[in-house]
N, C-alpha and C positions, 0 to 999 in steps of 0.2 A: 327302504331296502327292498329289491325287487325279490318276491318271494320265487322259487323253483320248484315243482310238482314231479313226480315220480309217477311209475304207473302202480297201478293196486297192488298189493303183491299176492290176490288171487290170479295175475296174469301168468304167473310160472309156479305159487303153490309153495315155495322153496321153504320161506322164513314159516310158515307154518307147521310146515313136516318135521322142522328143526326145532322150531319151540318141544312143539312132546315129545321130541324125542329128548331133549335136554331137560327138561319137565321131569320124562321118563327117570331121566337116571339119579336125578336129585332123589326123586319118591322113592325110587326101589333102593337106594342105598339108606336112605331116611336120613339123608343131610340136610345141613342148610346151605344157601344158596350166596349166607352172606360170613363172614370170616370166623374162622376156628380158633383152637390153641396155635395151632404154628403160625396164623397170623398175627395171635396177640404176642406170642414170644418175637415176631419180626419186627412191631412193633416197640416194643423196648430197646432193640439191637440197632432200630433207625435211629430211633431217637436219643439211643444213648451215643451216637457216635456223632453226634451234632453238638449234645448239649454236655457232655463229660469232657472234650477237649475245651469246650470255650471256659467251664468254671477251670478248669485246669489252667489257661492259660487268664483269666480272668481275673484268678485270685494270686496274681505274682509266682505261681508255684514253677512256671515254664522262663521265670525271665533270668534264668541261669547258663542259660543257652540260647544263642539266636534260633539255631539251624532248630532243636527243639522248639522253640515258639513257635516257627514258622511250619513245623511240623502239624502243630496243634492246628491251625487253620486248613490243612491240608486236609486232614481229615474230618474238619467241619463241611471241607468241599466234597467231599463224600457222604458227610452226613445229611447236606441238602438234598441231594441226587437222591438217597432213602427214604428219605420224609416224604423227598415230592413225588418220589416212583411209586413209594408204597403206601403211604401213610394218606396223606393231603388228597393224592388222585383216587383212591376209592373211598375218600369220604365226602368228596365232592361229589360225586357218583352216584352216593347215597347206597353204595354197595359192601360198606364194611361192618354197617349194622341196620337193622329195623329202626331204631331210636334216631329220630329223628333230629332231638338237640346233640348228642353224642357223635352223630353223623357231621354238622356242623363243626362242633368241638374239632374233629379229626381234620376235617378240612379249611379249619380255620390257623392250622397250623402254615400253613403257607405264609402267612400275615406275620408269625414269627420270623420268618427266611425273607420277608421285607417286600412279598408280592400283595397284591391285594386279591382277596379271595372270591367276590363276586365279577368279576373282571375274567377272571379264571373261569368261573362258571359259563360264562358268557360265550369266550372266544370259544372255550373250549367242547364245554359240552351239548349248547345251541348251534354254536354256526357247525364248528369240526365234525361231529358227530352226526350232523344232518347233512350237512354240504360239502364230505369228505372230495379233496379236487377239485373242488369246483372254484375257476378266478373270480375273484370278487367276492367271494361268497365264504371259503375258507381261508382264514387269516391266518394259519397252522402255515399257509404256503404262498403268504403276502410277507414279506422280507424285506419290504420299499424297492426302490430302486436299486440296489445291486446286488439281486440276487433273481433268478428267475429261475423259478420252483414250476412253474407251467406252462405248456407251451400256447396257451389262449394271451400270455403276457406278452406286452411288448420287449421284443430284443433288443439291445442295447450294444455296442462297439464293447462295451469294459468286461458283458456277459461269455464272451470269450474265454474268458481267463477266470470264471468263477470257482470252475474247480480249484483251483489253485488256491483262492483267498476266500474261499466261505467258510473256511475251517476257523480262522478268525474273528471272522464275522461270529460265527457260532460262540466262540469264548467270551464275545464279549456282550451276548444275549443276555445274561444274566442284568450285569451292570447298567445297559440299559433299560431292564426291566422297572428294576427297583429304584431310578433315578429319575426315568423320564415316559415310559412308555406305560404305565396305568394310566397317567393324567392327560396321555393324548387318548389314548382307548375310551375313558369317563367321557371325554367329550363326544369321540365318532359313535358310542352308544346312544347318547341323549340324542344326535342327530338323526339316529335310525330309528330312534323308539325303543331300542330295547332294553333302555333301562327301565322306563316305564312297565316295560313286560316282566321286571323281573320286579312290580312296583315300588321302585324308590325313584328317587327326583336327583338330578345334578346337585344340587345342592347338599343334600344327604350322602352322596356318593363321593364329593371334593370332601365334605369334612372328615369322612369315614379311612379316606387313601390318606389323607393330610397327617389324623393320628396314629394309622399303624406306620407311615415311613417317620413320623418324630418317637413313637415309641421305637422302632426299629434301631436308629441311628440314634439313639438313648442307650440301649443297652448293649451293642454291639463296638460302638467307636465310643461315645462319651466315657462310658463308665469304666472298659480297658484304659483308656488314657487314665484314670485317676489311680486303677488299682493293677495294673498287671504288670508296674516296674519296668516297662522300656519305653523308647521314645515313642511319642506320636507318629509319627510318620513309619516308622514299623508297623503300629497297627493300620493305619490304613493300607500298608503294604497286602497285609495280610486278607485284610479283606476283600482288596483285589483279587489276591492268589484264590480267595474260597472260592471268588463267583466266577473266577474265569475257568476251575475246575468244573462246576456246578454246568457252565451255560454249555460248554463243549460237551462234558457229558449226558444231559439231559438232549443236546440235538442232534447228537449220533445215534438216540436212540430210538429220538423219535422217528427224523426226516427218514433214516431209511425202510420204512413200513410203509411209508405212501410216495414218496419221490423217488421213483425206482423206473427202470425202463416197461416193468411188468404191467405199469398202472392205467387205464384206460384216459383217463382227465375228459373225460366224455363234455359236451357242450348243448349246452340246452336249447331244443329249436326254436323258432319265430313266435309256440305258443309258451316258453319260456318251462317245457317238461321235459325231462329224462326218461329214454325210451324205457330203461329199465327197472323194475323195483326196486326200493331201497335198501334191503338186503344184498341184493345181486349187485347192486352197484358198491357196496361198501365191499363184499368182496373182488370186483373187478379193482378194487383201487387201493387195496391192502394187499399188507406181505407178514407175514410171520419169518420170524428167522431165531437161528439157535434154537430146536426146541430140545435139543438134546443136553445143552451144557448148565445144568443145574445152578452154577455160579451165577451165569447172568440172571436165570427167572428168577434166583431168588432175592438181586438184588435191584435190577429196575422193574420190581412190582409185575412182573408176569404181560411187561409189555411188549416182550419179543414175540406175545401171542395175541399181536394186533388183530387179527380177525376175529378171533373169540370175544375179543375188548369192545372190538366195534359193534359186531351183533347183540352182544350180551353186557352192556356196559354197566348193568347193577346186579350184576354178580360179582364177587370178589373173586381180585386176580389169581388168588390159592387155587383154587378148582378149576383154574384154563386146560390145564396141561393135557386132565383130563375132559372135559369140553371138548377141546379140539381132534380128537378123534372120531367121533360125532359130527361134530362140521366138517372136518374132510371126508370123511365117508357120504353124507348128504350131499355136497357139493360134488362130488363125484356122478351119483346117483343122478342131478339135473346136470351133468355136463358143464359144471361152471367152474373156470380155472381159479384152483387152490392152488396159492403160491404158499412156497414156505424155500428161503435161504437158507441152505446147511449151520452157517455157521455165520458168527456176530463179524467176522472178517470179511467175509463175505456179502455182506450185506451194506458195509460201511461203503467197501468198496463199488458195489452195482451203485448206489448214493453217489458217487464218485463220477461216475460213469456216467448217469444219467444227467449231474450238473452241467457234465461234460458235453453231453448230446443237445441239451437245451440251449447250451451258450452258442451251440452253432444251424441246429435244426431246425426252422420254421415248426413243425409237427411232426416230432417221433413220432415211430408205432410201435405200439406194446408189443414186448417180446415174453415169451413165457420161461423161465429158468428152467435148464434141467433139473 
């Protein structure tokens, strides 16, 4: 995998003056850095809306009612969207506690929702979070062939019309996930070396994905089939309905923070660098949006405060809200645009927009929101 350099980030100073000052405000408030009571109480409110509908509907108590059963999966589709926003993503992060098996523990909960969790590691916190935009390099905005998240990607005749059908595509993210897309991931890893770098071997990786998806699809479909009293094919209904709720919502949350018209998608020159620091570039390619509507930060994990996330990703999401006025005040201070979208409509929509402008534009140019 061809590595990409960034310039020092004593070339503009930025991410330094923001370390102590966010340093600053943890010390002088005598907090920690990594989660509280409100996030251990979010923590139960995730997980019980995952795992309270499935025994409910598990244990035959929902098979008195279709519309009720299928109710009970609905809200398991919500319960994954918590786990993964809030739970699984800062303990992968290593941002929800000090403890280090417990950090696992937290982020090994994804393995329960049928993903594999080092894979996760991998896309997400190696390539995404170093190579945020960048093609090739962030897989966060590699979609395969029908969808074009960048304008470095090739254009396609059908990319016309992406706005239109990536909402789709998004619903059905999940289901591919858990069905077929770790075991292509396990391999383009071993091919790039980075499973090696996270050390474990293919072999330990194929066995490891093999028994969380037969433990998965053990106690999700098998065991419903014997005890929750409706037909089979209901259940699998149903677990349709959770993940196609789960993939749409989790890619409306994501894609609009970096796939936006605001984003730079910068290109690495002939000596394969990015003129800018790594900081400055994660925020040239980030967006914050909603920071006002309480509802969403506190239920997709404080990720509508993407640039906080990005710069500061082992701090817990709880403490963004305040972070980020800190980083737009510093960002302001070096002249570097802080984007933030009023609102989560707003934002879905610019995502809109911009699929729109890619499916027809050789190379947008970044626009800055009012």
């Amino acid at each position: 995998m061809q590595r990409v350099k960034f310039a020092h980030k004593e070339t503009d100073g930025f991410y330094d003056v923001l370390k102590a000052r966010v340093n600053e405000y943890f010390s002088t408030h005598n907090i920690s850095k990594q989660a509280n009571s409100a996030m251990r109480v979010k923590t139960v409110v995730m997980l019980g809306l995952y795992f309270v509908p499935f025994l409910i509907m598990a244990s035959g108590l929902a098979a008195f009612n279709l519309l009720f059963f299928y109710g009970m999966w609905v809200l398991m589709g919500i319960g994954v969207v918590g786990i993964g926003a809030c739970i699984m993503h800062d303990g992968n992060h290593g941002s929800y506690t000090h403890n280090k098996g417990m950090g696992r523990l937290l982020g090994g909960t994804l393995n329960l929702l049928g993903g594999y969790d080092l894979n996760w590691r991998i896309q997400h916190n190696v390539l995404h979070h170093t190579y945020t935009n960048l093609q090739g390099l962030d897989q966060d905005i590699d979609a395969g062939p029908f969808l074009r998240m960048s304008p470095d990607k090739k254009m396609l005749p059908m990319h016309k019309y992406q706005h239109l059908y990536a909402w789709l595509l998004y619903a059905l993210m999940n289901i591919y996930w858990v069905l077929a897309k770790d075991y292509i991931m396990i391999f383009r890893y071993e091919k790039t070396g980075l499973l090696k770098n996270q050390h474990t071997t293919l072999r330990k990786a194929l066995i490891e994905v093999t028994a969380i998806k037969l433990f998965y699809f053990a106690y999700v479909l098998v065991l419903p089939i014997f005890t929750s009293g409706v037909a089979w094919y209901h259940i699998v209904w149903g677990i349709a309905i959770m993940h196609l709720i789960a993939g749409f919502s989790l890619a409306v949350v994501f894609q609009p923070a970096h796939v936006v018209g605001t984003s730079e998608f910068p290109t690495p020159n002939e000596a394969h660098k990015i003129e800018n620091s790594w900081a400055v570039h994660q925020v040239l390619n980030t967006a914050d949006f909603a920071p006002d509507n309480k509802l969403v930060s506190f239920f997709i994990g404080g990720l509508n405060y993407q640039i906080e996330h990005h710069l500061f990703p082992q701090i817990c999401h709880i403490h963004y809200p305040e972070i980020a006025k800190i980083v737009k005040r510093t960002a302001e201070e070096f002249n570097i645009p802080y984007i933030v979208n009023p609102t989560f409509r707003g934002a879905i929509l610019e995502h809109a927009r911009m699929l729109y402008t890619l499916g027809r534009v050789e190379r947008p140019q970044a626009q800055e929101i009012a």
